[in-house]
C-alpha positions in Angstrom: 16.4 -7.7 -1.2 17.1 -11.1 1.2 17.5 -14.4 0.3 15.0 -16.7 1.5 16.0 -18.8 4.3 14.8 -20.9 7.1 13.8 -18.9 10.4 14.7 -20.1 13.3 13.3 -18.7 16.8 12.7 -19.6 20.2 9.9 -21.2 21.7 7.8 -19.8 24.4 10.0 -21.2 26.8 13.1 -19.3 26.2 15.7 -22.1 25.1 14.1 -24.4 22.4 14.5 -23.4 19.3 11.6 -23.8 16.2 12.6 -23.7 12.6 10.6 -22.5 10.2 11.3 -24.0 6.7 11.7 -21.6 3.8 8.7 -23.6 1.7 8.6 -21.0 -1.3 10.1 -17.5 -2.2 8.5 -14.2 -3.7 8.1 -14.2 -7.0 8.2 -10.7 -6.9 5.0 -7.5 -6.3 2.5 -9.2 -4.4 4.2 -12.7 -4.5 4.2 -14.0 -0.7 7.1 -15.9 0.9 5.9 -18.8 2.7 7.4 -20.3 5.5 6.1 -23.6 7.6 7.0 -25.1 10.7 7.2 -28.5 9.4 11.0 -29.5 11.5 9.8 -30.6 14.6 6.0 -31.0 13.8 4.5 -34.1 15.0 5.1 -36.6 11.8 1.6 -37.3 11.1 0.1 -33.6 11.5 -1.2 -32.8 8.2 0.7 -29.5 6.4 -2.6 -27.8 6.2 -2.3 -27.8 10.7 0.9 -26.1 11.3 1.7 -22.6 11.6 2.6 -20.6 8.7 4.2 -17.3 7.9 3.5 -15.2 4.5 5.5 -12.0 3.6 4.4 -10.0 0.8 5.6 -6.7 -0.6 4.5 -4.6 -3.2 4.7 -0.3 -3.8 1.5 1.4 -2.2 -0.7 3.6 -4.4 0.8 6.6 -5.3 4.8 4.2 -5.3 6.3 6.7 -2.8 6.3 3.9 0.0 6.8 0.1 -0.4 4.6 -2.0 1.7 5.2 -5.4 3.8 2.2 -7.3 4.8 2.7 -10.0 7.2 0.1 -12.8 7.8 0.9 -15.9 10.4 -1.8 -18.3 11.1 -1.0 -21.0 14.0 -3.3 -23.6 14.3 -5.0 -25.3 17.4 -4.5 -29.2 16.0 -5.8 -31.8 18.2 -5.8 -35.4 17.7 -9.0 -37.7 17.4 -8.0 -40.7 20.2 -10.3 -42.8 18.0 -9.4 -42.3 14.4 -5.9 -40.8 15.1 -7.3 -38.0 12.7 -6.0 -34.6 13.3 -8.6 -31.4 13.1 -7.7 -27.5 13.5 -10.2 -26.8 16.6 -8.9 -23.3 16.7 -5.9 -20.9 15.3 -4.2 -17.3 16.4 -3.8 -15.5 13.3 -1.5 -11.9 12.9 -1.8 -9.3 10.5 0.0 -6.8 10.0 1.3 -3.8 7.5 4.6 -1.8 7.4 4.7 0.7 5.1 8.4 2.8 4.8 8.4 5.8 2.6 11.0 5.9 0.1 12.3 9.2 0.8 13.6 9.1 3.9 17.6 7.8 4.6 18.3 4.5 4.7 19.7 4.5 8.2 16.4 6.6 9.9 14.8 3.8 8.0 16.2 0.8 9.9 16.6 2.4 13.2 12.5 2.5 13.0 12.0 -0.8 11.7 14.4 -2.6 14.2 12.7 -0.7 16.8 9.3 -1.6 15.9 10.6 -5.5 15.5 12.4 -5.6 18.7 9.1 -3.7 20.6 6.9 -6.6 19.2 9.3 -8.9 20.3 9.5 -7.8 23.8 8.6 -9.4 26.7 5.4 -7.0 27.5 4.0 -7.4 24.2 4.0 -10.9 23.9 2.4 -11.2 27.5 -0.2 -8.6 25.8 -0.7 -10.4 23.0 -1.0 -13.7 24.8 -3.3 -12.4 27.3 -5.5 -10.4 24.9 -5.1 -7.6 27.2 -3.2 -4.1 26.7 -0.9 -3.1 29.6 -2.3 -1.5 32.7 
């Protein structure tokens, strides 16, 4: 299994990079690891407004397959001009499963996992996910 670390990964602009800070690790079956954005938020956004990513992993039912669930929530936080008080007016949230079976090789299981992760990462996903509209 990984060690938790930061993440770091580019902006939507290409070239700036965003860390996200390793806040807590898995404590094991069902135990998230949580990661924050807090290098680079503004210094007075409140924790509770900035985007977060949970990975949790656990066996499914019948323990032939283990299971990843992934849940990122990015707040909308906007700033009263008034009382300088931030509130979440919005947020995109992702979640998602990836279940591997146990019984198939090792390397048949990373060659469909890096695909899949590199696929969600390309460039006509995000503008599909962004949009809110599949490919035409």
């Amino acid at each position: 299994m990984p060690s938790q670390v930061a993440i770091t990964v580019k902006k939507a602009d290409g070239t700036t990079d965003i860390v996200y800070d390793a806040l807590s690790s898995s404590g094991g079956d069902g135990s998230p690891a949580v990661y924050r954005q807090d290098t680079g938020a503004p210094a007075g956004l409140p924790v509770g407004l900035r985007p977060v990513l949970k990975l949790t992993t656990t066996s499914n039912g019948p323990k032939t397959a283990r299971q990843m669930r992934i849940n990122y929530a990015s707040p909308y936080a906007v700033q009263d001009s008034t009382t300088t008080l931030y509130s979440a007016k919005d947020r995109v949230v992702v979640d998602a499963i990836i279940t591997v079976p146990q019984g198939m090789p090792s390397a048949a299981i990373n060659e469909a996992v890096y695909q899949f992760c590199n696929l969600v990462a390309s460039n006509q996903v995000k503008q599909a996910a962004s949009s809110g509209y599949a490919p035409t």
